[in-house]
N, C-alpha and C positions, 0 to 999 in steps of 0.2 A: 346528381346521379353518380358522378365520380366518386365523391367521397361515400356516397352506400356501396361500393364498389368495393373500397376501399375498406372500409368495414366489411366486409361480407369476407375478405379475402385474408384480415386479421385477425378473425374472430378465432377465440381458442374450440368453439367448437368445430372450425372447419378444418378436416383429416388433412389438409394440403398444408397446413402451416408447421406445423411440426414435421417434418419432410422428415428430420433429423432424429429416431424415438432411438429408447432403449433398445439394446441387442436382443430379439426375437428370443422368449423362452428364458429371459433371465430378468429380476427385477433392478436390477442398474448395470450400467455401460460406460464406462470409463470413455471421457472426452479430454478436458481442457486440466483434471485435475493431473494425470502424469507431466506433462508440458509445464504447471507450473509449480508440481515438486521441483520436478530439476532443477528450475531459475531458482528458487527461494534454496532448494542446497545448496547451488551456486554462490549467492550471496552470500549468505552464513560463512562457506568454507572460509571465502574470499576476504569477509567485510574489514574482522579487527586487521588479520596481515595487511592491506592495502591501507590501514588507517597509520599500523606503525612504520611501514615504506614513505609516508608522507613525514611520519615526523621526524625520520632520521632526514631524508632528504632534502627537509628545512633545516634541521642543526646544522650541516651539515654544510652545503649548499648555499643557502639564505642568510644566513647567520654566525657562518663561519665557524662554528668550533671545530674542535680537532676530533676527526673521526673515533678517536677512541670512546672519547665522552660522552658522542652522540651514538655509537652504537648499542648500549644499553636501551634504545627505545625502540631494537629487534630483538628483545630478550622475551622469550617466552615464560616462563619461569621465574627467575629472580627478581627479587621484590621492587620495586619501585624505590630506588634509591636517589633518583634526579631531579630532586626538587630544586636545586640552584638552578638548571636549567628546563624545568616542566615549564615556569610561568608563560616566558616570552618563544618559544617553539610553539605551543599550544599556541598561544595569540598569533603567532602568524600563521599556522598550519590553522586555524579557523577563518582567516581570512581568502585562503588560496580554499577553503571548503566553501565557503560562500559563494563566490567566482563562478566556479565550478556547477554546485547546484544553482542559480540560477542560469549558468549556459544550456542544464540540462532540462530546466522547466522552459523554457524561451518558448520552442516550437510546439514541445506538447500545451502547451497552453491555447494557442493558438489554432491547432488544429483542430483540439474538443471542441469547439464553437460549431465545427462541418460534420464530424467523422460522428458523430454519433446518430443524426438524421439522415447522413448518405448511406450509414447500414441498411437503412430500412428499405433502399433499394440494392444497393450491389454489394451487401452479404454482410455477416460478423467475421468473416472467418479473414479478410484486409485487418482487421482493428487485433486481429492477433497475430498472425503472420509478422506483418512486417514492426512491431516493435521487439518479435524476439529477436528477427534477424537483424535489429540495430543493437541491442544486447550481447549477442554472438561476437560482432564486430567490435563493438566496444572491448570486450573482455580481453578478443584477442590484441586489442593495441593497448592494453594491461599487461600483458604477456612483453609485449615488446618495449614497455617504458621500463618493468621489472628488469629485465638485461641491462641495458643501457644506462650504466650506475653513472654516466659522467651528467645525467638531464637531474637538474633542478626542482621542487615543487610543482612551477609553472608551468611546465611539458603535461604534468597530471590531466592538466585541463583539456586536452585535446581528445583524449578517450570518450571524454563525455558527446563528442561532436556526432557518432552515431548514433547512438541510442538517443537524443533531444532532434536530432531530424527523423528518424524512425517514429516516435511517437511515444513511446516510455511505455513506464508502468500504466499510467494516467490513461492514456490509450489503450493499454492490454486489458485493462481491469474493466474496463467501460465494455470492450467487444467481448470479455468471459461471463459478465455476466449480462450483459443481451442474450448472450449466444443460452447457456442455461434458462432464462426467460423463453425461448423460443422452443426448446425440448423438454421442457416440464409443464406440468397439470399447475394450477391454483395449489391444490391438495400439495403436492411432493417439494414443493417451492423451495420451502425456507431449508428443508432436508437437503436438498439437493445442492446449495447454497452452501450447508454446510460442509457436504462433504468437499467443497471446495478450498473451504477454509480450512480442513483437518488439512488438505495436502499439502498449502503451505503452512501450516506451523507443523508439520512432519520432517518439513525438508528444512525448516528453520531449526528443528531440532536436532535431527540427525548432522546439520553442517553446525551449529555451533559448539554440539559437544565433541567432533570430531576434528575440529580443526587445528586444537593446540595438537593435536599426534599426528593429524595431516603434516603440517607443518615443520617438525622437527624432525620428521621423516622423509619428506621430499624438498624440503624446501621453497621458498619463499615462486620460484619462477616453475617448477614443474607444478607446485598446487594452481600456482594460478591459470595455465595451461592444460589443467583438470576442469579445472573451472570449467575454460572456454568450450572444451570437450563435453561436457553437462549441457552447456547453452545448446551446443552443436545438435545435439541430440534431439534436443525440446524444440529447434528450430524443425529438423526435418519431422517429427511426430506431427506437428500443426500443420505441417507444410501436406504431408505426403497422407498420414492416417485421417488426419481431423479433416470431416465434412461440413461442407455450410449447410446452415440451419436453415435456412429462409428458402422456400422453393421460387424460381425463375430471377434469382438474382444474376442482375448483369453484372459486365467487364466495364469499370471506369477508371477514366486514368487520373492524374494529378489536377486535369483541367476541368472535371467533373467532383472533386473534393472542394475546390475553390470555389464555389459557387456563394454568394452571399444569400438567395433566396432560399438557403438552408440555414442557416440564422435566424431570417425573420420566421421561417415555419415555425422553428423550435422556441423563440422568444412570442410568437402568436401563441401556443397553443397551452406553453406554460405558465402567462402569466393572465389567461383571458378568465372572467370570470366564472365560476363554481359554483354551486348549490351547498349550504351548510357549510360554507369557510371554506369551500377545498381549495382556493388557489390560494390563502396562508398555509394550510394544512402544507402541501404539498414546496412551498419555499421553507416553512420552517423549518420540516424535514432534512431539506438538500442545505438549508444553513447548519442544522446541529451536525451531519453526517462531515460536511465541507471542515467545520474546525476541528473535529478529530483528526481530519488528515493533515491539516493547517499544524497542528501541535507533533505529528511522525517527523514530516518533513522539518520543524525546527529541532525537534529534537535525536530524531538519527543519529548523527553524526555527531554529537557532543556528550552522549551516554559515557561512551568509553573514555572521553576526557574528563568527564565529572566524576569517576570511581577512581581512574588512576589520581587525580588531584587531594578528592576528598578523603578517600577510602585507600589508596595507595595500592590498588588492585595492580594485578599483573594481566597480561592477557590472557594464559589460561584462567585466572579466576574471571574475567567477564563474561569468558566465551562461555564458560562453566556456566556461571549468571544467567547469561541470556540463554541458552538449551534447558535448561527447568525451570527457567520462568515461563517460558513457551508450552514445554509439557506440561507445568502446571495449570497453563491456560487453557491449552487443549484436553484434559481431563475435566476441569471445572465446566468448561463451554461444553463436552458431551454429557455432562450427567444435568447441567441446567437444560438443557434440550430435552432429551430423554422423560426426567422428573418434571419438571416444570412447563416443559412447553407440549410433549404429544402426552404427557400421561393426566397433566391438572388444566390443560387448553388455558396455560396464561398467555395474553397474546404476544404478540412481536414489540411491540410498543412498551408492554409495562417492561416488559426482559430486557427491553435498551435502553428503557432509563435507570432503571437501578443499576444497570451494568456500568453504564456513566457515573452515577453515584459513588460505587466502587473504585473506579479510576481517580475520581476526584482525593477518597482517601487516599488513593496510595500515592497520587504526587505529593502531598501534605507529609505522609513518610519521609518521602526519598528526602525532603526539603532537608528535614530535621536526622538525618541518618550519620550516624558515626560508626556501627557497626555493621558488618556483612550482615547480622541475620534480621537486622531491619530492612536492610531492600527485600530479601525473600519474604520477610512478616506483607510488605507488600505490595506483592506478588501474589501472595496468598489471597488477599482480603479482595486483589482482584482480580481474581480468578475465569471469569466468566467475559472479561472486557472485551474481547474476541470478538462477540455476538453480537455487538452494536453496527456496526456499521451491516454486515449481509443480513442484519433483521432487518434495520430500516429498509433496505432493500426490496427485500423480499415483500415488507408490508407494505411499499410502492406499487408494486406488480400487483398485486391483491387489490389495491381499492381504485386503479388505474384501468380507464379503459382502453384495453390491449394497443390501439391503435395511435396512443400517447407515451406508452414505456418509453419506445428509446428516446422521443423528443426529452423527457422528464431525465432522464440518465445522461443523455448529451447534456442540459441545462447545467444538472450534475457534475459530468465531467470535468464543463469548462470553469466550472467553479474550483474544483480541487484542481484543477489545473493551474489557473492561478496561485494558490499557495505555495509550492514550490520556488516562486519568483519573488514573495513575501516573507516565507515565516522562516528560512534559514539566515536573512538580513536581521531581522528583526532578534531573533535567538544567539544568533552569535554575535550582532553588538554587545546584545546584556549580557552574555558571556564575557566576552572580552574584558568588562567593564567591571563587573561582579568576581571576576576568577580570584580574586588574591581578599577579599572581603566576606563574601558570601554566593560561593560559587553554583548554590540551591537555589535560586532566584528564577531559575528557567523553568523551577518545577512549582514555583507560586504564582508564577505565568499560566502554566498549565493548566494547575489548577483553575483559575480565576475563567478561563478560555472554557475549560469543560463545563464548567458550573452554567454558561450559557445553555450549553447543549442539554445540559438537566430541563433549563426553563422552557427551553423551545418544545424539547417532546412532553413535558407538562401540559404544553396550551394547545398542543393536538390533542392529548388525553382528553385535555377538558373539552375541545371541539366536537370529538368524538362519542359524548355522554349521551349524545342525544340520537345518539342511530341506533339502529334494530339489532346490531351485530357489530362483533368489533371491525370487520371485512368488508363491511357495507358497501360497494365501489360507489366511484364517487360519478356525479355526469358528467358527460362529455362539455 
């Protein structure tokens, strides 16, 4: 009786569940995407300067050279001339990045196990709150490591202490999109999704192509102190604009997320058996989706060591790099929407696997790249790679019945949750190991990783040959 209850009270037909619609009289409303423009401009502005703050502060610091030597590696501008000492500042400035990203996935990992089935009672609107307001604070003790030129490398590591108790990305990304699952129709789904993803690669584009002028304009502590001001912003928007979606969600405190009988619900209901494969279906999914994020987090932070190494890039040429490779992305990802998905109704599925496809080529690029307009050739080829992870998504919530999304996206979570604590280990040993031989190695990693994710939404395709409709949900 509980659980028809329970059903009756999740069903997208009943007016009570979408507490949270569009603004009266207009066909969309702006929620969760200004909140995480800000943070992804944040990032962007932020990411290369805080990467060359680390590597001076290991020359420097760690490794003793003489400040003149090392400060070429806060040169905006001029070419990359420090190859006597790129090798070993990089080797260790990837070893204190390691550190680091794992102190940062510790907690979120752990928490995605609770926070994604305790939304379903006391709100989405905790799973984004409070990891912007560990972000906020993070930045600001950025601000404060950036002053303090006499701290080491190792001091870096402490910023991270907020934002890994807060809950991270991993956590925000889980409760933005619950939270969009909960204010949209079947129909508007994947759109809506999208426009989430336009906002961060808007704000990823807008901060990477502005950051070399940010930078040489204000400097190294007032950008970063910009930054913080951007967080500051996104924090109160979420805090004070943003409503919860969910009607009669209660107040719970820390001793109400601890709960272990929110594990076993979410490990009950994701892995219990399905009609026509759905409980492969549905882990395949969360595996192909889980190593795209397994290959961001290895690979983040070693981008701009692998252009300055191989390619001899400066930081404006990566920032440059990465801002149109992003708007590149983001024009490819709206016209493959547009054309392909609402005008020729290809589903969610075929569009994430060729998009994967695509990705697969352009690591196989970068592997073999000597010239700048080979990473852009692909960049180009993968234009649409965007679209993979919020399709899968969205065609979860599609063939999922309602009363299982977040169990399924908690399951989710705590999966990519874990990669964080894996795949920056894993990436920067072969780094470390590869840099002075064949420093491309992380991207035939890549590759080899994605080509999974090809196979895995293959064998839901095939699963899926057999239903009425590509959307067919699946049974409870």
């Amino acid at each position: 009786m509980a659980q028809d209850d329970d059903n009756e009270r999740l069903s997208e037909d009943n007016a009570n569940v979408n507490t949270i619609s569009e603004v009266p009289g207009k066909r969309y409303g702006i929620t969760m995407e200004f909140p995480m423009f800000l943070i992804m401009l944040g990032i962007s502005l932020a990411g290369t300067a805080i990467s060359n703050i680390l590597l001076y502060r290991t020359c420097v610091h760690s490794l003793e050279y003489p400040e003149d030597e090392c400060r070429i590696f806060l040169a905006i501008d001029k070419k990359n001339v420090t190859n006597p000492l790129e090798g070993p500042v990089q080797r260790y400035a990837t070893l204190v990045g390691t550190v680091r990203g794992v102190l940062e996935a510790l907690v979120p990992a752990f928490l995605s196990f609770f926070l994604g089935v305790w939304s379903d009672s006391h709100g989405r609107k905790p799973l984004i709150v409070w990891p912007i307001f560990g972000i906020t604070i993070s930045s600001g003790l950025m601000v404060v490591y950036s002053l303090m030129e006499s701290l080491g490398p190792w001091w870096f590591i402490l910023a991270a202490i907020p934002y890994s108790l807060c809950g991270g990305f991993t956590i925000m990304f889980t409760g933005a999109y619950c939270y969009l699952s909960d204010i949209t129709s079947t129909k508007s789904r994947s759109l809506r999704m999208m426009y989430l993803e336009a906002a961060v690669a808007c704000g990823s584009v807008a901060g990477s192509l502005t950051s070399p002028y940010a930078l040489r304009f204000f400097g190294n502590v007032y950008l970063l102190l910009m930054v913080t001001t951007l967080n500051v912003l996104a924090y109160v928007f979420s805090n004070v604009v943003l409503r919860e979606s969910l009607s009669g969600a209660i107040q719970g405190g820390i001793s109400s997320v601890l709960d272990f009988l929110l594990v076993k619900e979410m490990i009950r209901e994701c892995f219990k058996r399905r009609p026509n494969n759905g409980r492969s279906q549905i882990l395949l999914l969360i595996l192909a989706n889980s190593l795209s994020i397994f290959i961001l987090y290895g690979t983040v932070s070693l981008e701009y060591m692998f252009t300055r190494a191989k390619l001899h890039w400066t930081m404006k040429d990566f920032t440059q790099f990465s801002g149109l490779s992003t708007m590149i992305s983001f024009i490819g990802s709206g016209f493959v929407i547009v054309v392909f998905h609402k005008l020729l109704k290809i589903s969610d599925l075929t569009i994430s696997t060729v998009a994967y496809i695509t990705v697969v080529t352009e690591f196989l690029i970068r592997t073999c790249a000597t010239k700048t307009w080979h990473m852009y050739l692909g960049a180009c080829i993968a234009s649409f790679k965007g679209l993979s992870a919020p399709l899968i998504r969205s065609f979860l919530t599609k063939i999922l019945p309602v009363v299982d999304i977040a169990k399924v996206f908690a399951l989710m979570s705590a999966v990519e949750g874990l990669c964080p604590l894996l795949s920056p280990i894993i990436y920067n040993s072969l780094y470390q190991i590869t840099l002075e031989v064949f420093p491309g190695a992380i991207y035939v990693l890549s590759a080899s990783i994605t080509t999974i994710s090809v196979v895995c939404l293959s064998m839901v395709q095939y699963y899926r040959w057999n239903v009425s409709s590509p959307y067919q949900p699946l049974s409870a």
